[in-house]
Structure formats: C-alpha cells, structure tokens
Backbone as numpy.savetxt, mean C-alpha at the origin, in Angstrom:
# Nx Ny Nz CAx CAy CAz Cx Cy Cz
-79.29 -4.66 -2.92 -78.51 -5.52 -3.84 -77.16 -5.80 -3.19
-76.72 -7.11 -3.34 -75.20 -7.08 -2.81 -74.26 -7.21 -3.57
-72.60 -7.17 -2.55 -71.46 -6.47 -3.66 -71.42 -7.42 -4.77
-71.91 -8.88 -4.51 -71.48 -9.64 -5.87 -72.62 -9.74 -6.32
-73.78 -9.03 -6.61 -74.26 -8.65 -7.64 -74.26 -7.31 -8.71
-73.47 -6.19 -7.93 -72.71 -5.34 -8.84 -71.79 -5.94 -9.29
-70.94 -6.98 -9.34 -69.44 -7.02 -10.08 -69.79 -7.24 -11.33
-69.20 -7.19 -12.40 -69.45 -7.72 -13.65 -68.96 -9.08 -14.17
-69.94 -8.90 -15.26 -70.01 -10.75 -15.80 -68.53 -11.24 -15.61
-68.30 -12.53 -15.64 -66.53 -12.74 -15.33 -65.70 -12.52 -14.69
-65.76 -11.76 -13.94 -64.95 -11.44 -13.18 -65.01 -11.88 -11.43
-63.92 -11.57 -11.15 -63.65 -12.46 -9.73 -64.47 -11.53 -8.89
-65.58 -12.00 -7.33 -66.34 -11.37 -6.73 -64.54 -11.16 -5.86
-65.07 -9.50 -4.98 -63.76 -9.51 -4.24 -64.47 -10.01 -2.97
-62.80 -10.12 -2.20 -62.97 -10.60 -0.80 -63.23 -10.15 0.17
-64.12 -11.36 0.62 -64.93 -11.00 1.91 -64.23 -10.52 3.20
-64.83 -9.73 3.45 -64.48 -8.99 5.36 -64.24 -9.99 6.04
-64.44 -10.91 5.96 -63.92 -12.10 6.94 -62.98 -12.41 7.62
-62.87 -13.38 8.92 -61.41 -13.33 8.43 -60.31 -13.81 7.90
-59.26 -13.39 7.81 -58.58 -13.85 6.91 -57.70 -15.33 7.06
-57.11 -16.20 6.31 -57.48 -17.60 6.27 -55.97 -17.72 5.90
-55.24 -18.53 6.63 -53.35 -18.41 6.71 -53.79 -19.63 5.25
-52.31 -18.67 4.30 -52.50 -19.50 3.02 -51.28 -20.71 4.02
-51.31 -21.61 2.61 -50.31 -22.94 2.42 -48.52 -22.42 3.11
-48.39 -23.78 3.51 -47.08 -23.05 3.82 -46.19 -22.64 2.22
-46.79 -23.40 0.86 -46.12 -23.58 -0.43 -46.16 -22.02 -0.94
-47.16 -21.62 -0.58 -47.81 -20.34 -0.89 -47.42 -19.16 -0.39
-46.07 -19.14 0.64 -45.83 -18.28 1.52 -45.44 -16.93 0.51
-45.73 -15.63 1.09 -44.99 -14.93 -0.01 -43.10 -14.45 0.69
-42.44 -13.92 -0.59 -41.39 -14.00 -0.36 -40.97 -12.58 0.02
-40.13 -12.29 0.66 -39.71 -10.75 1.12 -38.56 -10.76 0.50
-38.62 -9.27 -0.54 -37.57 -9.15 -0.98 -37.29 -7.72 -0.95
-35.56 -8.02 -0.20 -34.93 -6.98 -0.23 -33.92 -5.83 -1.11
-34.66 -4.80 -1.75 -33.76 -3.61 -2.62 -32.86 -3.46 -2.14
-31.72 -3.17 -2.42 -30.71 -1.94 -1.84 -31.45 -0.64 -1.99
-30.76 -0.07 -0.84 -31.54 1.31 -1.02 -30.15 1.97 -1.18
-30.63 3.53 -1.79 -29.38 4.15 -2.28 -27.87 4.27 -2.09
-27.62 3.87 -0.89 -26.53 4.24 -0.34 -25.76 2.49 -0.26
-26.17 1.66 -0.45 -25.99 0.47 -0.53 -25.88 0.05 -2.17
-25.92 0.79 -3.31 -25.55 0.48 -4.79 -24.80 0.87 -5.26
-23.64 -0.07 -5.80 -22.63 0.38 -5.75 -22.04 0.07 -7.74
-21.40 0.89 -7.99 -21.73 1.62 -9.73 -22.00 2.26 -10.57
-22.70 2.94 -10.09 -23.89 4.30 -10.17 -22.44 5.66 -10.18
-22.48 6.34 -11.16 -21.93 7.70 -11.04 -20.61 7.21 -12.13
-19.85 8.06 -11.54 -18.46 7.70 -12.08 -17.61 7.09 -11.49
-17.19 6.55 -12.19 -15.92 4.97 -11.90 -15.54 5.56 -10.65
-14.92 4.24 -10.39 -13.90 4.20 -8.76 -12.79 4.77 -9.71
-12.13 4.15 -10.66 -10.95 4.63 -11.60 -10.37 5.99 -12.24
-11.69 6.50 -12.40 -11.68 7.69 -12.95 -11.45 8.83 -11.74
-12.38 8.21 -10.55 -11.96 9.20 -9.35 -10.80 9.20 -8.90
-10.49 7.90 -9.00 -8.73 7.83 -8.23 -7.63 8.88 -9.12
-7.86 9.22 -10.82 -7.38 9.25 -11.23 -7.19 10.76 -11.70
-8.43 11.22 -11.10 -8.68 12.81 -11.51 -8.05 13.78 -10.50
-7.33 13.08 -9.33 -6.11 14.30 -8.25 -4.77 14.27 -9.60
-4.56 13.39 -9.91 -3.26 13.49 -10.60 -3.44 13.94 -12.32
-4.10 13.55 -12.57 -4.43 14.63 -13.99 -5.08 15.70 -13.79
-5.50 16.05 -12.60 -5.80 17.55 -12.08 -4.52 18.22 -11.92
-3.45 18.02 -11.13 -1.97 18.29 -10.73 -1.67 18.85 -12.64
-1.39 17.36 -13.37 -1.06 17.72 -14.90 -1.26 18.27 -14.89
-2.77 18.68 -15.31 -3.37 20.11 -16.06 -2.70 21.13 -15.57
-3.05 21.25 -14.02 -2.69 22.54 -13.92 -1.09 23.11 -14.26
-0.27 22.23 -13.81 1.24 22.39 -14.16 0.95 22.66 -15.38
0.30 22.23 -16.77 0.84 22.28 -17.81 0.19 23.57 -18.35
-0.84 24.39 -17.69 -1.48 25.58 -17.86 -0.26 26.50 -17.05
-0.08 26.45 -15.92 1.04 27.36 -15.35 2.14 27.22 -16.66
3.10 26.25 -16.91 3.90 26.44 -17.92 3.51 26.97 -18.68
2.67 26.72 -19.98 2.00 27.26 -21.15 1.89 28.99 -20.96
1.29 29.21 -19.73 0.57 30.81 -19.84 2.10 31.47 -19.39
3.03 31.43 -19.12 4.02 31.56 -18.00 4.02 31.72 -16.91
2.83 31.51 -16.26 3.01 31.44 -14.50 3.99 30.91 -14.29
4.50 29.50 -14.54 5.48 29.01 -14.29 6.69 28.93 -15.26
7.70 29.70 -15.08 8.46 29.49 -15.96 9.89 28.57 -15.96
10.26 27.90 -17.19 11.15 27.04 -17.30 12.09 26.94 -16.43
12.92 27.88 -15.89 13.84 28.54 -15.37 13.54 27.62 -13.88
12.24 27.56 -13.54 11.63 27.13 -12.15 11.42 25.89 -11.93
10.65 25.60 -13.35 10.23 24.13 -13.29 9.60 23.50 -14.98
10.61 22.94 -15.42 10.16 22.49 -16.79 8.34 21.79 -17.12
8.15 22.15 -18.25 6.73 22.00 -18.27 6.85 20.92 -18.56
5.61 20.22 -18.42 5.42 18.26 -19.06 5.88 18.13 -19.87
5.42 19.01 -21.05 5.70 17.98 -22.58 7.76 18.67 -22.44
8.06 19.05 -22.04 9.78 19.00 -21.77 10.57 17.47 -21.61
9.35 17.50 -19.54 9.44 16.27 -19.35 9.72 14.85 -20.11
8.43 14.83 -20.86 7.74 13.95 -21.07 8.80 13.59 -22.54
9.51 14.73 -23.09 10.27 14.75 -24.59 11.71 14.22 -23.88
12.40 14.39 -22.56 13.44 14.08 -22.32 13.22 12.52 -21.55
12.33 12.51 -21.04 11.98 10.98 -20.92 11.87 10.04 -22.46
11.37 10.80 -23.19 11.57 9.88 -24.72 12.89 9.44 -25.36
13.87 10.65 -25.02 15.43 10.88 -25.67 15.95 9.93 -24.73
15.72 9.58 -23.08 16.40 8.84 -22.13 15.99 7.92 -22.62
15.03 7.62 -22.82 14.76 5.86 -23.14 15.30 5.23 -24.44
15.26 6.04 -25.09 15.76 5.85 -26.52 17.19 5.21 -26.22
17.91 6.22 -26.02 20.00 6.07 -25.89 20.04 4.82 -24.98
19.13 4.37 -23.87 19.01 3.65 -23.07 19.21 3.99 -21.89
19.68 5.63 -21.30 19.95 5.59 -20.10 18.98 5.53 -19.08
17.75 5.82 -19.30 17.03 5.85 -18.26 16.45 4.18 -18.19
16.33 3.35 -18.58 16.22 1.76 -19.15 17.13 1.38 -17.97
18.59 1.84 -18.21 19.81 1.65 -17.47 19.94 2.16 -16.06
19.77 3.32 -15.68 19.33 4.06 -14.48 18.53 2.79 -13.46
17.22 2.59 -14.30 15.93 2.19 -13.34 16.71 1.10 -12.71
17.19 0.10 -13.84 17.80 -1.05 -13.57 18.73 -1.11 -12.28
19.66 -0.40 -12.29 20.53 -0.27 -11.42 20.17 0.00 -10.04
18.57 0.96 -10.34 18.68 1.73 -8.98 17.45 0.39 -8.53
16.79 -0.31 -9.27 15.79 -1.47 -8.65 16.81 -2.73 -8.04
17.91 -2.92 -8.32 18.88 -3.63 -7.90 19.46 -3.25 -6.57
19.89 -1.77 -6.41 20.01 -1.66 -4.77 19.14 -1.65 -4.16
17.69 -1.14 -4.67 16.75 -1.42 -3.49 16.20 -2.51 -3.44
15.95 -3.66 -3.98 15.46 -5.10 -3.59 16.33 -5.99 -3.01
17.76 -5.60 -3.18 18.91 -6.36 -2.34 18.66 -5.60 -0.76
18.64 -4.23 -0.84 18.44 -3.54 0.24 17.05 -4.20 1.37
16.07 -4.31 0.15 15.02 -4.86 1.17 15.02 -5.91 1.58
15.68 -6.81 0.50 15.78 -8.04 1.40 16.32 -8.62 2.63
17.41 -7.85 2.37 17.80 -7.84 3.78 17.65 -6.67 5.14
16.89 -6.20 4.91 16.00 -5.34 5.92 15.05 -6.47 6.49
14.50 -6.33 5.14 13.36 -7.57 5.81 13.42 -8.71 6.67
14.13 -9.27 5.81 15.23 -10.85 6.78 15.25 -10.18 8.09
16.34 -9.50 8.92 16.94 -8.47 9.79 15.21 -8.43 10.38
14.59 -7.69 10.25 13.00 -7.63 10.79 12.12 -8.43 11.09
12.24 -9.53 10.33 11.27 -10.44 10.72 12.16 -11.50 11.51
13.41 -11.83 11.68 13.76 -12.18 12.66 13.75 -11.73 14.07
14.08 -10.62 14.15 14.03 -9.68 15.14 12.48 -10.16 16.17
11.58 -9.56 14.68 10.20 -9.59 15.20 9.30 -10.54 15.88
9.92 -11.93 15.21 9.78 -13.00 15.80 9.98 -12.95 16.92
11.72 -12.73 17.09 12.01 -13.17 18.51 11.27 -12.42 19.77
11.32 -10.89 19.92 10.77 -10.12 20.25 9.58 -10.39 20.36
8.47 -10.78 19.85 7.00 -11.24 19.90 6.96 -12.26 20.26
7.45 -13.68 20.30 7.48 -14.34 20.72 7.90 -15.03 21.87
9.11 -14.43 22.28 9.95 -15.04 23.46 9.60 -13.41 24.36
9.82 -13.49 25.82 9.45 -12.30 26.48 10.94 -11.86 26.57
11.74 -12.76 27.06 13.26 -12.64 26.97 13.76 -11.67 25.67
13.24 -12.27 24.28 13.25 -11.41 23.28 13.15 -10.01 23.21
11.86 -9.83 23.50 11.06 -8.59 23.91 12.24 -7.74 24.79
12.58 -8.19 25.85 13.09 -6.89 27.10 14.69 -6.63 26.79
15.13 -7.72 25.51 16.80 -7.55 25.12 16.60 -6.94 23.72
15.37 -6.93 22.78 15.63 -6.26 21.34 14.49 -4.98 21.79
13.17 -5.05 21.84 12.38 -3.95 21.42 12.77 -2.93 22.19
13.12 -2.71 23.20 13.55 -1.34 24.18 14.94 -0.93 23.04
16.13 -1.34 22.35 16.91 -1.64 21.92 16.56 -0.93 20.41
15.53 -1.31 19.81 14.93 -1.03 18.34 14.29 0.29 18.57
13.27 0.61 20.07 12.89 1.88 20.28 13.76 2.59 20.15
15.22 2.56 21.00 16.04 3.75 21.47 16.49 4.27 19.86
16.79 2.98 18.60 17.50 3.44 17.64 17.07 3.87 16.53
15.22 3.53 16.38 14.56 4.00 15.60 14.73 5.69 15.74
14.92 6.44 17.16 15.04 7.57 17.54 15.91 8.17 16.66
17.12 7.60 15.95 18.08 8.44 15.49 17.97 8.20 14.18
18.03 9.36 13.32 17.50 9.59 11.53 18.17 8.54 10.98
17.93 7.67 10.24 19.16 6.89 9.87 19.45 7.63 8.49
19.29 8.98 7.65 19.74 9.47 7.36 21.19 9.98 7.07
21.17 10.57 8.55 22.38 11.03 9.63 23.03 9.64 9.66
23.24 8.32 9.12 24.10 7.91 9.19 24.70 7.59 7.89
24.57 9.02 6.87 25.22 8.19 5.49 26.86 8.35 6.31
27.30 9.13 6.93 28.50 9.80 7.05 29.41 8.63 7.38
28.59 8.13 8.38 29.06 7.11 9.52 29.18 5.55 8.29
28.30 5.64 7.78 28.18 4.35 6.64 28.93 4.32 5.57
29.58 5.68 5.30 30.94 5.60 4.57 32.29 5.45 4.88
32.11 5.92 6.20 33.53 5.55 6.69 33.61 4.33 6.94
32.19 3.16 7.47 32.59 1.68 7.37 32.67 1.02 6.40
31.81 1.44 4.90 31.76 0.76 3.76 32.26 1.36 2.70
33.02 2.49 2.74 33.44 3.31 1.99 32.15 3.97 1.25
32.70 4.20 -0.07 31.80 4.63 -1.12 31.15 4.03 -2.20
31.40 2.71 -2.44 31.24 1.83 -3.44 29.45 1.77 -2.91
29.01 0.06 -3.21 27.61 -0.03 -3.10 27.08 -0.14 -1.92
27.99 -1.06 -0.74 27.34 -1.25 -0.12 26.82 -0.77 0.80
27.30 1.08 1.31 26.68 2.14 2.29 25.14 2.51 1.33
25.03 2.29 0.02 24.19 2.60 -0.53 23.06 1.31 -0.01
23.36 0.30 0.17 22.79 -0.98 0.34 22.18 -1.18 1.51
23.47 -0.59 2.76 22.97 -0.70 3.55 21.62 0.28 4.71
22.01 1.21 3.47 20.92 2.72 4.08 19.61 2.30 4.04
19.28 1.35 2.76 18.08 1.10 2.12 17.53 0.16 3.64
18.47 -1.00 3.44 17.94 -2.15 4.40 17.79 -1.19 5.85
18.65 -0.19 6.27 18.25 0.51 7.91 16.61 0.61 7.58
16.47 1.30 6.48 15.09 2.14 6.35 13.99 1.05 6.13
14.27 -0.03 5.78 13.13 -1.21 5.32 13.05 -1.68 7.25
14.02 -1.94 7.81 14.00 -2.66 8.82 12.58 -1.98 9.78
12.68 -0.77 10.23 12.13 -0.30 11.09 10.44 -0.67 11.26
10.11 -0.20 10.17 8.80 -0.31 9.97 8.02 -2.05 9.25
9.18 -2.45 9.34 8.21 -3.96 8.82 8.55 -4.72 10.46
9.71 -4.14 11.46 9.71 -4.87 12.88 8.66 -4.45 13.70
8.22 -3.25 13.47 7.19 -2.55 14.53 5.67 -2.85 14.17
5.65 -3.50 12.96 4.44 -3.53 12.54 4.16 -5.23 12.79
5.19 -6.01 12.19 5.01 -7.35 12.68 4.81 -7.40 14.49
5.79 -7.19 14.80 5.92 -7.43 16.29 4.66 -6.78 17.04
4.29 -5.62 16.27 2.86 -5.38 17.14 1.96 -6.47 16.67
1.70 -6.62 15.68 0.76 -7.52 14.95 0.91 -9.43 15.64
1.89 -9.82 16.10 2.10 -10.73 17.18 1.38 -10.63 18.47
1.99 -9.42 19.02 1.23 -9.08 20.28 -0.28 -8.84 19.83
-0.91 -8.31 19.48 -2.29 -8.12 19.51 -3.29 -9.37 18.85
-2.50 -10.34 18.94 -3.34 -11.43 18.73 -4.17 -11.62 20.16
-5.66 -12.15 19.69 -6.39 -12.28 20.59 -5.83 -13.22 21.47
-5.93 -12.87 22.65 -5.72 -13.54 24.12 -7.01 -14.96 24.31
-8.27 -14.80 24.07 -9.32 -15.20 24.07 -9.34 -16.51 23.04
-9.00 -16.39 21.59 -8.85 -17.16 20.78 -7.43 -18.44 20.81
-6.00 -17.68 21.48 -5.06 -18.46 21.93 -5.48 -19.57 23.19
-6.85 -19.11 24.06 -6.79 -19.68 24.95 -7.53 -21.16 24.06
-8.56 -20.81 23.26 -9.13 -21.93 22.36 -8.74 -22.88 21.89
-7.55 -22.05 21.21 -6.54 -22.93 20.68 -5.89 -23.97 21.72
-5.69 -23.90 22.60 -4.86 -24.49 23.60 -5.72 -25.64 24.13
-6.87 -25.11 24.38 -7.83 -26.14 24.85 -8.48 -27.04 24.41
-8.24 -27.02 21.90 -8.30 -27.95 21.50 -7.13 -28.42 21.42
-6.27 -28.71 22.06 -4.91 -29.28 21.83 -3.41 -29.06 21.28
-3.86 -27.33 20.46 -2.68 -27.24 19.72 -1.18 -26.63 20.76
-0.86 -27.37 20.47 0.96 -26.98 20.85 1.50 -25.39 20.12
2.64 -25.65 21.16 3.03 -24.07 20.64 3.34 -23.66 19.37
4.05 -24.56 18.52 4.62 -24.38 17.18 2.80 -24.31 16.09
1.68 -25.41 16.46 0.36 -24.93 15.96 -0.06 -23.94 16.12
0.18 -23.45 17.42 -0.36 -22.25 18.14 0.31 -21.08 17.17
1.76 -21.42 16.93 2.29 -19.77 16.19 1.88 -20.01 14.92
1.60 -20.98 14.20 1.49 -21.38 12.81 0.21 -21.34 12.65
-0.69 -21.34 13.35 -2.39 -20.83 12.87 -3.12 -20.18 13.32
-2.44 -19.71 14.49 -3.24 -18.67 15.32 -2.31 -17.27 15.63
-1.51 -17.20 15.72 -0.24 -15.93 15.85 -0.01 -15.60 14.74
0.62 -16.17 14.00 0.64 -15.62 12.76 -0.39 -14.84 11.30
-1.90 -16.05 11.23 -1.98 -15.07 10.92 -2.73 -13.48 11.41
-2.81 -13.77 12.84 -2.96 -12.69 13.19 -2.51 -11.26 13.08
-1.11 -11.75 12.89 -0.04 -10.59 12.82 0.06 -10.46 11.15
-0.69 -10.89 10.52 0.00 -10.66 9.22 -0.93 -9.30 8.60
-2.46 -8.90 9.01 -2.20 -7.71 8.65 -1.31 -6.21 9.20
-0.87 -6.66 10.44 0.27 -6.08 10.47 1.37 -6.19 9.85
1.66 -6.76 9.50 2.98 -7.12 8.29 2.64 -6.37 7.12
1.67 -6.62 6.47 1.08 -6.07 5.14 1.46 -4.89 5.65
0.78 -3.70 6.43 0.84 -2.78 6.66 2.34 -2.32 6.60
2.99 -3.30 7.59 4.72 -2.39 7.61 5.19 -2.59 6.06
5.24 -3.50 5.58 5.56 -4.15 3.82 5.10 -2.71 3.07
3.98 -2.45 3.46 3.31 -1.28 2.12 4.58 0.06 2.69
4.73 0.55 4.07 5.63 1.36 4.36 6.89 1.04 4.23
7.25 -0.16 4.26 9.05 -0.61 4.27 9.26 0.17 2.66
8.52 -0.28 1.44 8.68 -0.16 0.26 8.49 1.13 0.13
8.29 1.88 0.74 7.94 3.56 0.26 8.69 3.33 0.77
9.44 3.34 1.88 10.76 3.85 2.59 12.31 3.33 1.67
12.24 2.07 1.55 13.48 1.41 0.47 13.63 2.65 -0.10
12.48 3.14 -1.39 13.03 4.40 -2.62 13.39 5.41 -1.83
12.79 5.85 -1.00 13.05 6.95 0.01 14.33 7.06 0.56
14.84 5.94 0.79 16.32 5.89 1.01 17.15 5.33 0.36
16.95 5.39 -1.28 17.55 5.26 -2.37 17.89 6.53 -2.65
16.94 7.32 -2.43 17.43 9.08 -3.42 18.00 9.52 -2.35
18.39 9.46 -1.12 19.25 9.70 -0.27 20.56 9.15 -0.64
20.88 7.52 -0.16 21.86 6.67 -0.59 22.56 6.89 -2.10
21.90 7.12 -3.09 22.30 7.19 -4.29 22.92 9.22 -4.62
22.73 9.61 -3.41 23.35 11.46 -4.04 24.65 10.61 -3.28
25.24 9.80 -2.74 26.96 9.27 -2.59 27.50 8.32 -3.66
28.22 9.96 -4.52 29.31 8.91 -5.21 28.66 7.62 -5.79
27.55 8.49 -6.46 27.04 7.20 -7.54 27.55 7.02 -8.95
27.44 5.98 -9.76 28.03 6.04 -11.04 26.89 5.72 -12.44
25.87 5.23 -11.68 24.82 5.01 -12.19 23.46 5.42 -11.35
22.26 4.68 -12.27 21.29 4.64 -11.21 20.48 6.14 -11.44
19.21 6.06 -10.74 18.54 7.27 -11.01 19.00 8.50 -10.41
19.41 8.45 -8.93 19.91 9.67 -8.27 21.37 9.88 -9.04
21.75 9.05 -9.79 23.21 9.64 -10.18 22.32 10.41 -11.55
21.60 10.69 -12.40 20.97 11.18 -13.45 20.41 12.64 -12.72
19.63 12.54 -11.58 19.70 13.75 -10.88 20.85 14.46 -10.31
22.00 14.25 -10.01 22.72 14.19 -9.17 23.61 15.24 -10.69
23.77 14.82 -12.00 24.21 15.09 -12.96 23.04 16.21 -13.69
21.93 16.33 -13.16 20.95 17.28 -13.82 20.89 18.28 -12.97
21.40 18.39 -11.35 21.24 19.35 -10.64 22.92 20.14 -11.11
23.74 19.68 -11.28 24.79 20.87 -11.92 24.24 21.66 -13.25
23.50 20.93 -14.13 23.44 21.81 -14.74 22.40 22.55 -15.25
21.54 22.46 -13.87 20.14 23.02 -13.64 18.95 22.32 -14.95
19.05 21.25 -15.14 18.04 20.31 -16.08 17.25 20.31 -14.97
15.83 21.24 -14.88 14.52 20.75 -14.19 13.89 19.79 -14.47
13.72 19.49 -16.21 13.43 18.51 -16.38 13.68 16.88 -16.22
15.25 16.77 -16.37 15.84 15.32 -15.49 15.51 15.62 -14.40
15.72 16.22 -13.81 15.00 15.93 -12.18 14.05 15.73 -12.05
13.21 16.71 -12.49 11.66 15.79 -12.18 11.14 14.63 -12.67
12.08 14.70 -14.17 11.58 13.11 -14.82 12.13 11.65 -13.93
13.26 12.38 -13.22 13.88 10.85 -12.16 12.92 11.08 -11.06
12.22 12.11 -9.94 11.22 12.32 -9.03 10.24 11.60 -9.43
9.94 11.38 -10.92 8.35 10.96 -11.10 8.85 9.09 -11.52
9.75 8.85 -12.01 10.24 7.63 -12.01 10.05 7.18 -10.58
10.61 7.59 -9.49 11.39 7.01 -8.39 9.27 7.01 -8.06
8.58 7.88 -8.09 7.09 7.70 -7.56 6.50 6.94 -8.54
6.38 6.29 -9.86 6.06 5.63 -10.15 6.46 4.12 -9.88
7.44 3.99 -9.45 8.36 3.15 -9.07 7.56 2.25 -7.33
7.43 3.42 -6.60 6.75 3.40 -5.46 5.41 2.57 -5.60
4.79 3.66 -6.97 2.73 3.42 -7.22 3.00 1.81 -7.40
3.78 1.23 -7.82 3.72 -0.38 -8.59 4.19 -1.02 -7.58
4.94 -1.08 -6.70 5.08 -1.72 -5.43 3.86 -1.13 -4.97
3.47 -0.51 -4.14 2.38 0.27 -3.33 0.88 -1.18 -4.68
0.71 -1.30 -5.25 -0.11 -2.24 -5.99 0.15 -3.20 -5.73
1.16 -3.54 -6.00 1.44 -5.22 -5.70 0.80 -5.48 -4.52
1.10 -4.97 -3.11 1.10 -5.17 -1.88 -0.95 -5.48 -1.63
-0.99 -4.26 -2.47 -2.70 -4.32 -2.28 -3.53 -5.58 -2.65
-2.59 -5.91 -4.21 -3.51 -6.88 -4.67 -3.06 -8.33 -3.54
-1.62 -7.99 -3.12 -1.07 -8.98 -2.23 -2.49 -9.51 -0.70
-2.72 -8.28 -0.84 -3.50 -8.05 0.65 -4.89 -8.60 0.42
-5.50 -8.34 -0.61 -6.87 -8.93 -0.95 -6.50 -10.39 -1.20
-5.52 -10.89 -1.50 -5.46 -12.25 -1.83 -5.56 -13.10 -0.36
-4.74 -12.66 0.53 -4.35 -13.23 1.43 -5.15 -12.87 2.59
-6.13 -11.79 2.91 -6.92 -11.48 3.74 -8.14 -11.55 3.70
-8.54 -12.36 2.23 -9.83 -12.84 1.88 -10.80 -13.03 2.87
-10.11 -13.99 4.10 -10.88 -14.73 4.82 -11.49 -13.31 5.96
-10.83 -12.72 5.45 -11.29 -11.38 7.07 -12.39 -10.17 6.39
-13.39 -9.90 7.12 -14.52 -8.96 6.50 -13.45 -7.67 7.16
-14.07 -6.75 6.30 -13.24 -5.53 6.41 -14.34 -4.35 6.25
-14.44 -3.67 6.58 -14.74 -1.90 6.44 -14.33 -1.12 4.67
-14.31 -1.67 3.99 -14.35 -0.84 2.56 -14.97 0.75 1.90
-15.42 0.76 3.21 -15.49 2.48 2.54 -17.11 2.75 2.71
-17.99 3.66 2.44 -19.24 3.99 2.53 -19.45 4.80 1.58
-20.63 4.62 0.77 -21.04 5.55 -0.66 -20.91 4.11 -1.58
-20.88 4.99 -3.13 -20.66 4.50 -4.22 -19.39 4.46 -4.69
C-alpha cells in the first residue's frame, strides 16, 4: 500500500522525496532576527533606580550610623539635622541668598575662563606659530596649583570679588584649553585631505571639518571646567566673603555647625550634579550624528 493511501480522508498527502522545487521569488521566506539576551534592553531594574541606589545607599547608612550612635553629632550631624536646617535656611532666605551669590561668581568666573580658553585654543591648534608661543607656555603653568595663588590674587585684587572671580576663571581655563586644543589636533589627517580635494578652503575646512571634530573634546573639558568652577569657589569664597555659600560654611566652622557645613558641601555637589546634566543632555544633542560605545548589558 502507499504513503497516500494511509493518509486520511482530507487531508493533505505529505511531500514527496523529490527534489525540492525553488518556490516564487513572492514566496521567499523571511529571516527574522531576535535579540538574544544580552542585546534587550529593559528587562530588570531601571537604569534610574541603579544610578540612584550608591547615593541612597550612602543615606541609609549615614542615617543608621547617626540613629544607633556610631556616629555621633559631635562628628557629623545626622540627615534629618541636615535636612531640618536646610528647611530653617530656606525659609529666612539665607540659603536662597547664599546659592545666588555664589552661582554669580562662578558663571562670571566661567565665562571668562572659557573666552581666555577657547581663544587660546584656537590659536594654538590652529596656527603652528600659536602652538610653539602658547601650549609649551600653558604646560609650564598648568604645573603650578592655582590654588597657591589665592595669596598672590589678593595682593593684586585685594579682597573684594574679583580674586574670588578670578580663581574660578584660572580653574575653568585649564581644562576646557587642553581638551579643545587636543580635540583640534586629532582631527583626522585623512578626512582634511578630502576636504581639500573637494574644494573647501581653510575657513570651510575649520568650520566643518576641525571643528566638529574637536568638539567632543570640548564637551569633555566643559563637563571638567564646571566641576572645577565650584571647586574653586569653596576655595575662593573661604577669602573674606560676605555672602555666598562658603561664607555660611566659613560662619558654621567657628561654631562647629556640622550640619551647615555639610548642608553647603551637599548644595555646592548638587550644584555640580545639574551642570554635570546639562552638559550630558548638551552632548546627546549635538553628537547625535556620531555612533558611540554606550555600555554592554541591560
């Protein structure tokens, strides 16, 4: 008996051993590709929640050391201290008043760091002449703390704002010139030659091909200039301040308030986290066009 007389009534006889017969091109079948595990991305717990569990880990534990007395007041005020003298500051308005003051020397400060840097950087990256009269020049002075020069910055500007002003802008300068000016130089050699050979002139040449080459170097020094500005705010601001956040510390370290201090420490780093954001979301906007390395996992 043969196979298509076992099959049953209705049903399709199967296919023959033969061989097999290339379907329609309409008919093609389609290949489709899963992610496989390590390629799905969502799965587990948030990106948010992870970012967020080093620093409410820190909380907790501080607020268990306080509570049990591991840590006692005397050493380091517990959160809810914190968190009650940050309520009373905001209230009267001084800490409202503080921030204000102290976001005013450092964005005047950066601005003109910045200015100061990206001129520099230009010239230096661009001209070779530049290069062998500033960057040997910027090496030798990056060498010395600019710290070590509140002393020197009072005796030229006295004590009023502008040694405070100008500490900020030393500290912005460094790192947004070294990062541009490298970011100039390491433009492809290969791609400038392209450029040249469809026609563009030098001023095209820096305006679509140098530049933005160098600009994730820029981003990069920008994200460090701005940690550095506050950084050399709580320096600049322990001189003969009258306001401002380091003058609130400056007034909490006489009379041993752990808590103003740390509540101006966690200001001056929150202060940082929101610049340090800007820059990021700055960076995804503007670097769209470039594939990047984002990380591996979920």
């Amino acid at each position: 008996m043969s196979v298509q007389e076992h099959a049953a009534p209705g049903t399709a006889p199967p296919p023959s051993a033969g061989p097999a017969r290339p379907s329609p091109p309409g008919d093609a079948p389609r290949l489709t590709i899963r992610p496989g595990p390590r390629a799905r991305r969502g799965t587990g717990v948030p990106r948010w929640a992870r970012r967020a569990s080093g620093p409410v880990g820190v909380l907790l534990a501080w607020y268990a050391a306080s509570a049990t007395g591991v840590l006692p007041s005397s050493v380091l005020a517990s959160p809810v201290d914190v968190v009650r003298q940050a309520w009373d500051l905001t209230a009267n308005g001084e800490l409202p008043s503080a921030i204000g003051a102290s976001g005013k020397r450092a964005a005047t400060g950066f601005v003109i760091g910045a200015v100061i840097a990206l001129s520099l950087a230009l010239t230096a990256g661009l001209f070779r002449l530049g290069e062998d009269v500033i960057d040997s020049s910027m090496g030798m002075f990056r060498a010395i703390p600019w710290v070590g020069l509140i002393p020197l910055f009072i005796v030229w500007f006295g004590i009023e704002e502008t040694p405070k002003i100008a500490l900020v802008a030393l500290g912005v300068t460094y790192p947004l010139y070294f990062n541009i000016y490298g970011g100039i130089r390491s433009a492809d050699s290969q791609l400038i030659e392209a450029a040249r050979m469809l026609g563009l002139g030098r001023l095209g040449l820096i305006r679509y091909v140098i530049l933005p080459s160098a600009l994730p170097g820029a981003l990069i020094g920008l994200r460090y200039a701005l940690s550095t500005a506050w950084l050399a705010l709580v320096f600049a601001e322990q001189v003969n301040a009258g306001n401002g956040i380091g003058y609130l510390m400056s007034n909490a370290q006489q009379y041993f308030r752990t808590d103003v201090i740390v509540l101006c420490l966690a200001v001056y780093a929150v202060l940082g986290l929101i610049c340090d954001f800007i820059v990021r979301v700055l960076s995804r906007r503007l670097l769209s066009w470039r594939a990047s390395f984002d990380g591996d996992g979920a």
